[in-house]
C-alpha positions in Angstrom: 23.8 -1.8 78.6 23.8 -4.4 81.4 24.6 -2.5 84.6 24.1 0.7 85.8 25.8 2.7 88.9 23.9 6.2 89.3 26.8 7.9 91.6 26.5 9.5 94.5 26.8 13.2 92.7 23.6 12.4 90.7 20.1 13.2 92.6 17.7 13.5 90.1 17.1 11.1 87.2 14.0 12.5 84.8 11.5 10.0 83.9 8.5 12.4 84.4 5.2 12.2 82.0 6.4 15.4 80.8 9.4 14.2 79.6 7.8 11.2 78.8 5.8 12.8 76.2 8.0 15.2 74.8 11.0 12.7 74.4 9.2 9.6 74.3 10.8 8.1 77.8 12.0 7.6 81.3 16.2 7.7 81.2 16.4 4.2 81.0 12.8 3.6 79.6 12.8 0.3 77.3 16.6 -1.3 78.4 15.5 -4.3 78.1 19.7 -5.9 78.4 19.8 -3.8 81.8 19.8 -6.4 84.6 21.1 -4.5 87.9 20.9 -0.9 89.0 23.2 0.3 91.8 20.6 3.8 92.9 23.1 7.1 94.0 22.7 7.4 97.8 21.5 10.6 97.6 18.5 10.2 95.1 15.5 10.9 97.1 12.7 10.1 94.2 12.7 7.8 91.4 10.8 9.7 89.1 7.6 8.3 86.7 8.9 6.2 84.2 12.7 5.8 84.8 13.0 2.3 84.4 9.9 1.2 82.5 9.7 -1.5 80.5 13.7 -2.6 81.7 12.3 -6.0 81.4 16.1 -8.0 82.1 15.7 -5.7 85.3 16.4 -8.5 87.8 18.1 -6.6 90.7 17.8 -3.4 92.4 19.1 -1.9 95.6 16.7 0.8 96.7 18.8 3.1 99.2 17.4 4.7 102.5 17.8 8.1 100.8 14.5 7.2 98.7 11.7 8.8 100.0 9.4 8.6 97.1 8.6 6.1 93.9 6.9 7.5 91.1 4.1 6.2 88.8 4.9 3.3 86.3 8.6 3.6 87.9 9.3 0.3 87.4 6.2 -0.7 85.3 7.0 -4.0 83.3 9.9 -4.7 84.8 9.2 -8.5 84.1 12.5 -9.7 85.6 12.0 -8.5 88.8 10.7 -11.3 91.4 11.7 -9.4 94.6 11.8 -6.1 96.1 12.6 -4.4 99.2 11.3 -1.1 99.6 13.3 0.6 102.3 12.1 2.3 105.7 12.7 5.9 104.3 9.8 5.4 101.3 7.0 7.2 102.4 4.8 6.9 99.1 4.5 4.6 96.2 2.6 6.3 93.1 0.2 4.4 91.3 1.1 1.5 89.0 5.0 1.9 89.9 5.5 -1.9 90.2 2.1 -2.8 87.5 2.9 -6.1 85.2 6.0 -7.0 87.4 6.7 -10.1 88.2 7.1 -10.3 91.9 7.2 -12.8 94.5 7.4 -10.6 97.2 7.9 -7.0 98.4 9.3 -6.4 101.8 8.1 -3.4 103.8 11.4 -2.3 106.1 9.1 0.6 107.5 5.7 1.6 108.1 3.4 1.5 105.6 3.9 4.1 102.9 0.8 5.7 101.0 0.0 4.2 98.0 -1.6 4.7 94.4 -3.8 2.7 92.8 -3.0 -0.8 91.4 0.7 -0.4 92.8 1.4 -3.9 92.3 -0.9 -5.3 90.0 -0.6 -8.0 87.7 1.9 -9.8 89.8 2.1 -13.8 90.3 -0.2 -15.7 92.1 1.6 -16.3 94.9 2.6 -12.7 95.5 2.4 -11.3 99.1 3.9 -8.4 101.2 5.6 -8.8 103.9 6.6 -6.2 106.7 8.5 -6.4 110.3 6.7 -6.7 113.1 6.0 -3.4 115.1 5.8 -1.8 111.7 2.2 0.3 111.7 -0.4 0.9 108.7 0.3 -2.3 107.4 -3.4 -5.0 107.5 -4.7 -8.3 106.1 -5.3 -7.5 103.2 -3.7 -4.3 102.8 -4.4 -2.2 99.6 -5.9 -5.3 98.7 -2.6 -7.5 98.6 -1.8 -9.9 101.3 0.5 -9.3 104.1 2.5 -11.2 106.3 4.4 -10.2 109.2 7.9 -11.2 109.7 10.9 -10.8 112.8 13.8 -9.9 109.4 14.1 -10.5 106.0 15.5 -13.9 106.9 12.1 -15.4 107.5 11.1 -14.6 103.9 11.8 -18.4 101.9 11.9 -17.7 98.4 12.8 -19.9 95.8 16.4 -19.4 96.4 16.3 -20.9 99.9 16.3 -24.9 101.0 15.5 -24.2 104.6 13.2 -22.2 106.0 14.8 -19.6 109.2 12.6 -18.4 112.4 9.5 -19.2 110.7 6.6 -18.0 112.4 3.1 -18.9 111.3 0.2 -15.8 112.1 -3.6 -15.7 112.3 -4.3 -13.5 109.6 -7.3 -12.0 111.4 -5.4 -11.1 115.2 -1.6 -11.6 113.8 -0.9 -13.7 116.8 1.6 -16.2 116.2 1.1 -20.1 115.7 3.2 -22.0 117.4 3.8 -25.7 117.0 2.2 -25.4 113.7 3.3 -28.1 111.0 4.2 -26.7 107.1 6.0 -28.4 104.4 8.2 -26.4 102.4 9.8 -28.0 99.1 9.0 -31.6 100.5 9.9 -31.2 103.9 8.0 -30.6 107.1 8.7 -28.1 109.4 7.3 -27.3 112.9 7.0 -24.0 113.6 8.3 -21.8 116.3 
């Protein structure tokens, strides 16, 4: 098992600690040859323990529909380096993204509650980044930092060259920096 496509007919996938105990899983608990999971538009909660421990995991496409990520949803999920969580996610239950190892997280809305140790044991240079306007979201916030961006295009990861629209904050008044020289893979760059 490589890939998965949860339709559009499915909205619930069980992966609770109940099921967890009596059957010894999340649905796809332990897949560590899944790589890519296509989510049904109409789930609204990815339950505790769906995916844990799908350490090939390297994409996922979180829709809109998702409201709601439960605990350890994704916990160990080593493949994993990015993640957008979409503008419809109003909480993230605790440990759902714990000994992952991500990059980033981008924040499309406001800042969703959040459990304890949501992202923990991620890489050193880990941060969260949200759009500007977006509210809840501080430096540090939950005790990860944050960094506010214009779109997702501002995000450089390792799979970019150049850097796009880059805009340089004060962390403490999220003002932005202009004229501001950073190098990025051994070039300099002025910012905006």
């Amino acid at each position: 098992l490589t890939t998965v496509t949860i339709p559009d007919s499915v909205t619930l996938i069980y992966g609770n600690e109940w099921y967890y105990h009596e059957h010894g899983g999340g649905a796809f608990q332990g897949c560590s040859g899944l790589t890519s999971i296509d989510i049904s538009s109409n789930l609204s909660y990815i339950d505790e323990n769906v995916f844990r421990y799908c350490s090939g995991l390297t994409s996922i496409d979180i829709p809109n529909s998702v409201t709601s990520i439960g605990e350890n949803a994704f916990f160990g999920c080593t493949g994993l380096s990015e993640i957008t969580i979409p503008d419809s996610v109003i909480s993230i239950n605790q440990y759902a993204f714990c000994n992952v190892s991500l990059i980033y997280a981008f924040f499309q809305g406001n800042a969703p509650s959040m459990g304890y140790g949501v992202f923990d044991s991620f890489s050193p240079e880990f941060r969260i980044y949200y759009l500007y306007g977006k509210i809840g979201f501080s430096n540090p916030w939950c005790g990860y930092k944050t960094i506010p961006i214009t779109s997702i295009a501002d995000i450089f990861t390792s799979k970019a060259n150049s850097i796009n629209n880059l805009k340089i904050v004060d962390s403490d008044s999220d003002i932005p920096l202009s004229g501001a020289m950073v190098q990025f893979n051994g070039i300099n760059y002025t910012t905006l």
